[in-house]
C-alpha positions in Angstrom: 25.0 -36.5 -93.2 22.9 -37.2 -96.2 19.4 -38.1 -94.0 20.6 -35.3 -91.6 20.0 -32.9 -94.4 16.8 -34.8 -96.0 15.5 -34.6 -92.4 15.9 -31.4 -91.8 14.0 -30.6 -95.0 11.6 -32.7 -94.4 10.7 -30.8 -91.2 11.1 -27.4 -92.9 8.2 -28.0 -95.5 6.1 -29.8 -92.6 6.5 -26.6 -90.9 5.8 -24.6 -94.0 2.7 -26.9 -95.4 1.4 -25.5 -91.1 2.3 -22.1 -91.4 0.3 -22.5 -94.7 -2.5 -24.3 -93.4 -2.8 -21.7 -90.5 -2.8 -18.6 -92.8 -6.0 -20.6 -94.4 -7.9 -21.3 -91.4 -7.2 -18.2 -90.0 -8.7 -16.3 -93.0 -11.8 -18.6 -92.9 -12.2 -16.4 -89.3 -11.1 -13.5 -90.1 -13.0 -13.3 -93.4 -16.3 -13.6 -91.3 -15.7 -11.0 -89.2 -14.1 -8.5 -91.7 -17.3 -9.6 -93.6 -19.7 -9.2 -90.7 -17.7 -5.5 -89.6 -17.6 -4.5 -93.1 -21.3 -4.7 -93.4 -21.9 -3.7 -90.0 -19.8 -0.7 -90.8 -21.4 0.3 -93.7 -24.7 0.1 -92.7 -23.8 2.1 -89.3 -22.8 4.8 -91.7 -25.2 5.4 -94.1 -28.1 4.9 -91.2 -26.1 7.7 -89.1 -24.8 9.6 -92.4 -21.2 9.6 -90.7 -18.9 8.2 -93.2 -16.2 7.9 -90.0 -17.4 4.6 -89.4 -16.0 3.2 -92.6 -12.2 4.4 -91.5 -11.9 0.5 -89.9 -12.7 -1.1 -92.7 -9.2 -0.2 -94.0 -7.1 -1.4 -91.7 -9.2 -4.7 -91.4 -9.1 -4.7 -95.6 -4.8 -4.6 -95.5 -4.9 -7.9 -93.2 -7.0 -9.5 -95.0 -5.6 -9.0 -98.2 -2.3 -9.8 -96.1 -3.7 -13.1 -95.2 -5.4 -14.2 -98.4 -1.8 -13.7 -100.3 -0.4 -15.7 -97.5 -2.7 -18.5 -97.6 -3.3 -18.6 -101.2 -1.5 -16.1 -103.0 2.3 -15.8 -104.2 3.2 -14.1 -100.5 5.6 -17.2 -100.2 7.3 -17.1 -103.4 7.8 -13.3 -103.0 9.5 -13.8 -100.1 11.5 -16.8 -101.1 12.6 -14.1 -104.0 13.8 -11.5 -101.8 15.2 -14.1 -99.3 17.6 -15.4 -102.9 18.6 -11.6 -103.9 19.6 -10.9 -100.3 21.7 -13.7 -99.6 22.9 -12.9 -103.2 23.6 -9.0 -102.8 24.1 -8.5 -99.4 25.8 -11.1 -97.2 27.3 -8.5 -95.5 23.6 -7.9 -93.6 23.9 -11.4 -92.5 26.8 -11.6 -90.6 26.4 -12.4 -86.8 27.5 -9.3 -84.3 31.1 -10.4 -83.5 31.5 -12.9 -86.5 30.8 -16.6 -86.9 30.4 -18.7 -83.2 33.6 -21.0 -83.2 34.1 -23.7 -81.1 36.3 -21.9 -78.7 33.8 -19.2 -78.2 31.4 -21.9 -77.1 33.8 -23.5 -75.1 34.7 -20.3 -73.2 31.1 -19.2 -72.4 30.5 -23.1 -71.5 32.7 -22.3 -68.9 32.3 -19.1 -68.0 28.6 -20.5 -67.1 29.7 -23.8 -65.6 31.8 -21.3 -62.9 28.8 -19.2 -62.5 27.0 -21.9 -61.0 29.6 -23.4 -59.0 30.7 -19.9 -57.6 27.0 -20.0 -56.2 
């Protein structure tokens, strides 16, 4: 049971460390072209005096804020907070539509399906 759980942790912060290394690669991207549109936008509206072409740049600003927190910020540890208080305050939001799967509830639908195919 014991390597079980140290396995299964061990795969959850692999899979965190990726989800982490993605955010950062995929800022490396997106900060180019938020970089390029930015300036591209900017220029575009001072040339044509129509400050309208600057509206994207907000939108495009939000994810990469977004993505920067992610990658390097304290996204993770914000959400690891607020994951703690609401398993601490409200377990009640958790709770599975028609309670917790038991083992005859499994076994029923096991067979419920296994006479499905067999009816066919």
């Amino acid at each position: 049971m014991e390597r079980q759980l140290t396995l299964q942790n061990e795969m959850r912060e692999r899979l965190m460390a990726m989800q982490i290394a993605w955010s950062r690669e995929f800022l490396k991207y997106f900060g180019t072209f938020f970089g390029i549109a930015a300036f591209s936008l900017t220029s575009g509206a001072i040339k044509r005096k129509k400050p309208a072409f600057l509206v994207p740049i907000v939108p495009l600003g939000f994810i990469f804020a977004y993505q920067y927190d992610l990658g390097y910020g304290t996204l993770l540890q914000r959400m690891k907070g607020e994951a703690e208080n609401v398993l601490d305050t409200e377990k009640s939001k958790l709770q599975l539509p028609k309670g917790t799967i038991t083992f005859e509830s499994l076994e029923k639908a096991r067979k419920e399906q296994s006479q499905f195919f067999t009816d066919k």
